[in-house]
HTML snippet that shows the backbone in 3Dmol.js (N, CA, C, O; Angstrom):
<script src="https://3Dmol.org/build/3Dmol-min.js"></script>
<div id="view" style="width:600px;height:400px;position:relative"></div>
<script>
const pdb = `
ATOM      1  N   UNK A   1     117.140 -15.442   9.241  1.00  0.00           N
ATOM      2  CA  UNK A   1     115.822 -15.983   9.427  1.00  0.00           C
ATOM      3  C   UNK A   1     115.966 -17.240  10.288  1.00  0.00           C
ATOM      4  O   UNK A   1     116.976 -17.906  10.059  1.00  0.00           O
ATOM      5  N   UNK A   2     115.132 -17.683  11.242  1.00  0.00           N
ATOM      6  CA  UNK A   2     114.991 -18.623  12.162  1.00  0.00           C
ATOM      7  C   UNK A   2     114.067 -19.448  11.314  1.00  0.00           C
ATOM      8  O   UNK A   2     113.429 -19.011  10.356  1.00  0.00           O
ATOM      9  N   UNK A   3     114.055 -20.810  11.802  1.00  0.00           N
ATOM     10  CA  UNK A   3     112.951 -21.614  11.869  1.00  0.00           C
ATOM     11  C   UNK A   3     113.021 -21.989  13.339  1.00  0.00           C
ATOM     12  O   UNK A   3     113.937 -22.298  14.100  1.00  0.00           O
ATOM     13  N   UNK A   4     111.596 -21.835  13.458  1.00  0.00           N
ATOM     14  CA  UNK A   4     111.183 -22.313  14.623  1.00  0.00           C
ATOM     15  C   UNK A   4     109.921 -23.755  15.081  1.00  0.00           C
ATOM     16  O   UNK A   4     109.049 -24.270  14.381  1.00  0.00           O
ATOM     17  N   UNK A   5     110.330 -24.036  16.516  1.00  0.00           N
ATOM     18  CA  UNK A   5     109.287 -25.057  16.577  1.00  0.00           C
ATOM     19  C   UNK A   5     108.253 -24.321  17.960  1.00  0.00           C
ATOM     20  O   UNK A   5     108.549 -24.052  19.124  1.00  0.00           O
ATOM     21  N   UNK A   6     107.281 -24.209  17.371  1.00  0.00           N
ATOM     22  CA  UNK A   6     106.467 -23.034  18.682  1.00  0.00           C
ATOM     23  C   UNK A   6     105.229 -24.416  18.970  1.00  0.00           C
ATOM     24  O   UNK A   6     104.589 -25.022  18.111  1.00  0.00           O
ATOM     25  N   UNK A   7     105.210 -24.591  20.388  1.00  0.00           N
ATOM     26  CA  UNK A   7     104.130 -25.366  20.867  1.00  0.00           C
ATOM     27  C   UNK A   7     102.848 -24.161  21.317  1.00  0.00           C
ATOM     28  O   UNK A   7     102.945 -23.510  22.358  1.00  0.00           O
ATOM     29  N   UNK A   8     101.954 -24.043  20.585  1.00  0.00           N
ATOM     30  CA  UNK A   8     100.616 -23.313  20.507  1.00  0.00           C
ATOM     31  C   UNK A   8      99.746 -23.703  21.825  1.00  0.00           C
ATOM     32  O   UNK A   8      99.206 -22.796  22.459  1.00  0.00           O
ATOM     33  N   UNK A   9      99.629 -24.920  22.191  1.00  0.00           N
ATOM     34  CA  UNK A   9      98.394 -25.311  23.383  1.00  0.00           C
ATOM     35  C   UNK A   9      97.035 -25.107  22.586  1.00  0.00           C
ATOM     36  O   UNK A   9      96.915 -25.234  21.367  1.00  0.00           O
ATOM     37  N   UNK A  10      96.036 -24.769  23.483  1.00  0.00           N
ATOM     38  CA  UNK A  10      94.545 -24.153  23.052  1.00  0.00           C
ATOM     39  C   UNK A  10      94.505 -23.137  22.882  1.00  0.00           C
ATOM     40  O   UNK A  10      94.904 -22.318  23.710  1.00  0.00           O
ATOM     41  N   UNK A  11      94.078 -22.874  21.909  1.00  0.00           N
ATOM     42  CA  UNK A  11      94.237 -21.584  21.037  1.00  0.00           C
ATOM     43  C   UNK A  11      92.791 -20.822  20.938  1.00  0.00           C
ATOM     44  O   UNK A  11      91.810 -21.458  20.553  1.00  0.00           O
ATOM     45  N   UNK A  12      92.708 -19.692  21.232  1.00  0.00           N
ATOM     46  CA  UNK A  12      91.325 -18.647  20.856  1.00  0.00           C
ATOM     47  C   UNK A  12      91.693 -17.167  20.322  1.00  0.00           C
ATOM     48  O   UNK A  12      92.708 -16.512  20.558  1.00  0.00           O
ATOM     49  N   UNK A  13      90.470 -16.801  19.461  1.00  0.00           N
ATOM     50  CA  UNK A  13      90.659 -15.660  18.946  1.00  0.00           C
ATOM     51  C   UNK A  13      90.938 -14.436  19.862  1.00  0.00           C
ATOM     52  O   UNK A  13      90.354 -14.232  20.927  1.00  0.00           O
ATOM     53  N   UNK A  14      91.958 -13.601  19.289  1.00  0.00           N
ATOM     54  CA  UNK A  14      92.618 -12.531  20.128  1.00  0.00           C
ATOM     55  C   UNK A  14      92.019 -11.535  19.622  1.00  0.00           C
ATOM     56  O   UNK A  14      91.057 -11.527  18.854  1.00  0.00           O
ATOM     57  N   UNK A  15      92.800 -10.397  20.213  1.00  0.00           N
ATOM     58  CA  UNK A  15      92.238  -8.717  19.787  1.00  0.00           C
ATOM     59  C   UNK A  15      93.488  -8.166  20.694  1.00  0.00           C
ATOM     60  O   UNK A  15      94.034  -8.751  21.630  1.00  0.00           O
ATOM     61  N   UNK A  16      93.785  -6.870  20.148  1.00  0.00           N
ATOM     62  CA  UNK A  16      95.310  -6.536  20.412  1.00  0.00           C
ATOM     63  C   UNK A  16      95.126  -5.665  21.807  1.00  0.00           C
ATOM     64  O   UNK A  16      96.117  -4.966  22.024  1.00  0.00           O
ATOM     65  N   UNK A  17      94.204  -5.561  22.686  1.00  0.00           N
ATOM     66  CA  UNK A  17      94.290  -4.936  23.861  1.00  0.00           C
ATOM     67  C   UNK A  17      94.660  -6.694  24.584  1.00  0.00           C
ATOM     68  O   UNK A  17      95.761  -6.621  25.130  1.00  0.00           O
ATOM     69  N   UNK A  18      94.267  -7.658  24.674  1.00  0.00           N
ATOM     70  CA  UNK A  18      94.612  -8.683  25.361  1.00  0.00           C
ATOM     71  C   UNK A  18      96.409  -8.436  25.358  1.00  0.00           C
ATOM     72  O   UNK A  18      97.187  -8.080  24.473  1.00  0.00           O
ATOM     73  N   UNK A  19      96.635  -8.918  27.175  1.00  0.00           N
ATOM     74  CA  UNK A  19      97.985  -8.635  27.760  1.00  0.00           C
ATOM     75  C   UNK A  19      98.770 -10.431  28.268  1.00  0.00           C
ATOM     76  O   UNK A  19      99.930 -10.757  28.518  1.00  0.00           O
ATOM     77  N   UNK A  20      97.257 -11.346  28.229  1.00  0.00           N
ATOM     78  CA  UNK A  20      97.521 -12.473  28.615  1.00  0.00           C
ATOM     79  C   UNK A  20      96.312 -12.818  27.916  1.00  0.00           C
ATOM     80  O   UNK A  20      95.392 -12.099  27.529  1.00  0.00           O
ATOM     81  N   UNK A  21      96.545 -14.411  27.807  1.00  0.00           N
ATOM     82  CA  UNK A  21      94.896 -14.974  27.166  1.00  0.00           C
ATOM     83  C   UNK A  21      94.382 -15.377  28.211  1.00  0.00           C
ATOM     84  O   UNK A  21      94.970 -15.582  29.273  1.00  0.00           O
ATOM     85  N   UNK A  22      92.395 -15.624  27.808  1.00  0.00           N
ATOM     86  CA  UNK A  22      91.908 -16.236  28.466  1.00  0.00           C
ATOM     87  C   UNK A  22      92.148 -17.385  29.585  1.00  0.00           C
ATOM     88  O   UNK A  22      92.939 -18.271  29.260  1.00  0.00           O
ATOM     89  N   UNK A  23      91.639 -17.456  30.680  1.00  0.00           N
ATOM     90  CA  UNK A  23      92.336 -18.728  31.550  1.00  0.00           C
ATOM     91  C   UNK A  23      91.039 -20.393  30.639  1.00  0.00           C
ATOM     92  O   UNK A  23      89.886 -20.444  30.211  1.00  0.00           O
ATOM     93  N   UNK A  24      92.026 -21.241  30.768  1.00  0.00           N
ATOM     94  CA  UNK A  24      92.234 -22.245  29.938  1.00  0.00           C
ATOM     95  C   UNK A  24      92.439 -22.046  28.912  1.00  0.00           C
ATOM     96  O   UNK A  24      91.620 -22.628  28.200  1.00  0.00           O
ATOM     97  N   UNK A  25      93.531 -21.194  28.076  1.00  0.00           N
ATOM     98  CA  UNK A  25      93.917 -20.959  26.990  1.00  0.00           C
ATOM     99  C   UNK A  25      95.301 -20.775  26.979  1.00  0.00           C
ATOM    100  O   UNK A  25      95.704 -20.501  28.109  1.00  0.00           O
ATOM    101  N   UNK A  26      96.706 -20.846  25.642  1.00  0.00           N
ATOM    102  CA  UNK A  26      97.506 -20.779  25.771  1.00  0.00           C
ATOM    103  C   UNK A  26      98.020 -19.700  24.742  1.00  0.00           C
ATOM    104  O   UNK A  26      98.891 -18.852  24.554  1.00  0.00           O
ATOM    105  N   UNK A  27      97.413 -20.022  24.449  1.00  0.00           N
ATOM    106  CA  UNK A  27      97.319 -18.650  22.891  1.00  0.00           C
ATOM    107  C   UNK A  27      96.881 -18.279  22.004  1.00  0.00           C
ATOM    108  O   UNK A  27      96.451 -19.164  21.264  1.00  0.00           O
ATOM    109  N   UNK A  28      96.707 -16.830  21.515  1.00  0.00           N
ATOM    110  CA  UNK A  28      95.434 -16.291  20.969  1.00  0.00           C
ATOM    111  C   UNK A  28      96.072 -16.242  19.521  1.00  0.00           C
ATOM    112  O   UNK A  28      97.267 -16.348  19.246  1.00  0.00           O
ATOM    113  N   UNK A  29      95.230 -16.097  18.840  1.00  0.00           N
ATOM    114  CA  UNK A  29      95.377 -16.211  17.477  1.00  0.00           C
ATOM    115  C   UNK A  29      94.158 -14.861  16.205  1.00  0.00           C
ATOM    116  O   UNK A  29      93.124 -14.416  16.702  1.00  0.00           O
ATOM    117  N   UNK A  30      94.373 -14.638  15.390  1.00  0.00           N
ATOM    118  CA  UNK A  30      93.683 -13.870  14.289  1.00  0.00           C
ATOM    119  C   UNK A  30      92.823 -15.044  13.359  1.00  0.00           C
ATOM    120  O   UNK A  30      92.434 -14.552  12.300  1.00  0.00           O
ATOM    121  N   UNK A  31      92.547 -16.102  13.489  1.00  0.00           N
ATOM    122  CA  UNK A  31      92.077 -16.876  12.807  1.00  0.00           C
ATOM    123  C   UNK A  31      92.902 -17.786  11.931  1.00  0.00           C
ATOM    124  O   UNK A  31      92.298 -18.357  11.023  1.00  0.00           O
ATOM    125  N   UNK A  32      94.012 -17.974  12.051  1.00  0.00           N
ATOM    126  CA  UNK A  32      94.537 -19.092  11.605  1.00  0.00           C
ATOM    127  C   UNK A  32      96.327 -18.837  11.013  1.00  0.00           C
ATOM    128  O   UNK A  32      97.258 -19.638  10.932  1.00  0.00           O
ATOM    129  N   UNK A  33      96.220 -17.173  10.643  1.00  0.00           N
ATOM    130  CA  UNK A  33      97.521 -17.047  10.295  1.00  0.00           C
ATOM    131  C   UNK A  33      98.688 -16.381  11.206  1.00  0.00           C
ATOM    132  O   UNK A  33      99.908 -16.324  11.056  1.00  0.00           O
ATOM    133  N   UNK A  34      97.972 -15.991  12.027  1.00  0.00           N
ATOM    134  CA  UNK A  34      99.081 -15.162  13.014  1.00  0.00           C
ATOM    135  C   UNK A  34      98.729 -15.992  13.979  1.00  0.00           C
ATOM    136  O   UNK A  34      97.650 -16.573  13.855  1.00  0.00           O
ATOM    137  N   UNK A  35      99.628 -16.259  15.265  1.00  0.00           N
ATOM    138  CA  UNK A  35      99.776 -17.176  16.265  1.00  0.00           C
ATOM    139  C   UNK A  35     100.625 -16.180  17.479  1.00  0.00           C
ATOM    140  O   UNK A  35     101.846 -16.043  17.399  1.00  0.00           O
ATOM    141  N   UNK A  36      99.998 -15.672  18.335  1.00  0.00           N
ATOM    142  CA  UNK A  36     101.084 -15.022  19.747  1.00  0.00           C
ATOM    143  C   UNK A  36     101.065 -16.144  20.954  1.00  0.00           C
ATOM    144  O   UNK A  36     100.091 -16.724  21.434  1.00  0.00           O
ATOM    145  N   UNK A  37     102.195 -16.237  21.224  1.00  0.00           N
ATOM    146  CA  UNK A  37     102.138 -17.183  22.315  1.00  0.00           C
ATOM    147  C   UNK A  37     103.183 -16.256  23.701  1.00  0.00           C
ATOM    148  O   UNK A  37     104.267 -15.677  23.637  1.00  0.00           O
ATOM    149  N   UNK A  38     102.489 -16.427  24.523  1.00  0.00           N
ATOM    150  CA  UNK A  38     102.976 -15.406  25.877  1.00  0.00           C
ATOM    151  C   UNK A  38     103.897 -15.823  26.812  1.00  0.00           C
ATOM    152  O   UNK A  38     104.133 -15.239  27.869  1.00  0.00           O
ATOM    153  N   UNK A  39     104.665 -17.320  26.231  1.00  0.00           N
ATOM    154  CA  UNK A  39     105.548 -17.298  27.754  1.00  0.00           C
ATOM    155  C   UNK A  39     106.370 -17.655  26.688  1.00  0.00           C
ATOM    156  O   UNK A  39     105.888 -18.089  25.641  1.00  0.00           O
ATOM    157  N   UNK A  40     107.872 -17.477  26.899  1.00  0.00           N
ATOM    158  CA  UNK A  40     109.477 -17.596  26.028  1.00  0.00           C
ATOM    159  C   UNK A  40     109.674 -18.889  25.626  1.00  0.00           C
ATOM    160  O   UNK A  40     109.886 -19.146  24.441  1.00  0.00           O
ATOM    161  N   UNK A  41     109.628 -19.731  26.470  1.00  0.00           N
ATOM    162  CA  UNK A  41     109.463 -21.103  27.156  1.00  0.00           C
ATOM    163  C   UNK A  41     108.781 -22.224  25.281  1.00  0.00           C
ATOM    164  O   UNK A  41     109.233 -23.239  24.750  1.00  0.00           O
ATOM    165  N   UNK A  42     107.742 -21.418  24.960  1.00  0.00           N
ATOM    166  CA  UNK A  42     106.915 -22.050  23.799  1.00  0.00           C
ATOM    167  C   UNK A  42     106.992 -21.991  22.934  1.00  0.00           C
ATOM    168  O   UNK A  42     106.116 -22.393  22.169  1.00  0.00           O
ATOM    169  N   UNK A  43     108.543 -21.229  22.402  1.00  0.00           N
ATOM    170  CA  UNK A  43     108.778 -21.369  20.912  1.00  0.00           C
ATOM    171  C   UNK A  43     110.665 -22.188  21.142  1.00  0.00           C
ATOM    172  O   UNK A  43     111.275 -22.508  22.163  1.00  0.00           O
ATOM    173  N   UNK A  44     110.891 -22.234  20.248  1.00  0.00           N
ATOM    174  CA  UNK A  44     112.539 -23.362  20.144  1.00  0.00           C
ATOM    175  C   UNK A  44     112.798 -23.284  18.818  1.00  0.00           C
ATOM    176  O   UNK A  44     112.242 -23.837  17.868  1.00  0.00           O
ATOM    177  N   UNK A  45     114.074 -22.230  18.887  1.00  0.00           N
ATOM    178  CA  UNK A  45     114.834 -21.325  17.550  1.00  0.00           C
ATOM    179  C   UNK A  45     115.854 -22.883  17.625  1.00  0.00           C
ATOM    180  O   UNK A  45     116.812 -23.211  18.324  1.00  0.00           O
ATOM    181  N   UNK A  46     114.887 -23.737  16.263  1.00  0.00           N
ATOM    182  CA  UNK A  46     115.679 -24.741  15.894  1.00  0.00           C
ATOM    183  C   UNK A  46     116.542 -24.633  14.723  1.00  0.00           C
ATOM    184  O   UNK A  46     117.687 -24.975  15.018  1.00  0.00           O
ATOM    185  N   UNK A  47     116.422 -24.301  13.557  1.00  0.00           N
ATOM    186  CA  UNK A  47     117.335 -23.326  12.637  1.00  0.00           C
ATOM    187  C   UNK A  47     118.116 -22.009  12.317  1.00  0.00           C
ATOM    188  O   UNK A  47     117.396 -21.169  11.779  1.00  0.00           O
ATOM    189  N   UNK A  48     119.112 -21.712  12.469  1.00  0.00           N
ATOM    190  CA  UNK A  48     119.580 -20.012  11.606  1.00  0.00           C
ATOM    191  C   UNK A  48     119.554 -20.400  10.396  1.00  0.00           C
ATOM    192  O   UNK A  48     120.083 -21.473  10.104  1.00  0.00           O
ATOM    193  N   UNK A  49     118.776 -19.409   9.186  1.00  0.00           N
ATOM    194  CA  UNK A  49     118.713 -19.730   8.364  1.00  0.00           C
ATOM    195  C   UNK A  49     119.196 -18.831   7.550  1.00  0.00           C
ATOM    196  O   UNK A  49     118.388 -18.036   7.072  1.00  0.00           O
ATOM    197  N   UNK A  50     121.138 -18.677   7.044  1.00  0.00           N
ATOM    198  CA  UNK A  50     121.568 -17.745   6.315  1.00  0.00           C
ATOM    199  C   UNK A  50     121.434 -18.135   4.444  1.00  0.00           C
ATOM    200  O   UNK A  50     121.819 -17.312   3.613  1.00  0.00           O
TER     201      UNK A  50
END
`;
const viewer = $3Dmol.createViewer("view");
viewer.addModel(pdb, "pdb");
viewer.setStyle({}, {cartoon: {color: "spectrum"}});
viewer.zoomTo();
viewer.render();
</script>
């Protein structure tokens, strides 16, 4: 298991045909518990957690 540190940006509600988010947006979200973020760059695998 990882812990991670994921930088989110502006965030709006998604739907699973979206391939990229909205422009001025960084990532879409389900309302608060799931979080997708689209470039590699925005998450940072700061723990292995055996």
């Amino acid at each position: 298991m990882f812990l991670a540190r994921v930088l989110i940006g502006r965030t709006c509600i998604g739907n699973s045909s979206m391939k990229v988010p909205p422009e001025g947006f960084d990532t879409t979200t389900n309302g608060g518990h799931i979080f997708v973020i689209y470039h590699d760059a925005g998450a940072y695998g700061e723990y292995l957690i055996t």
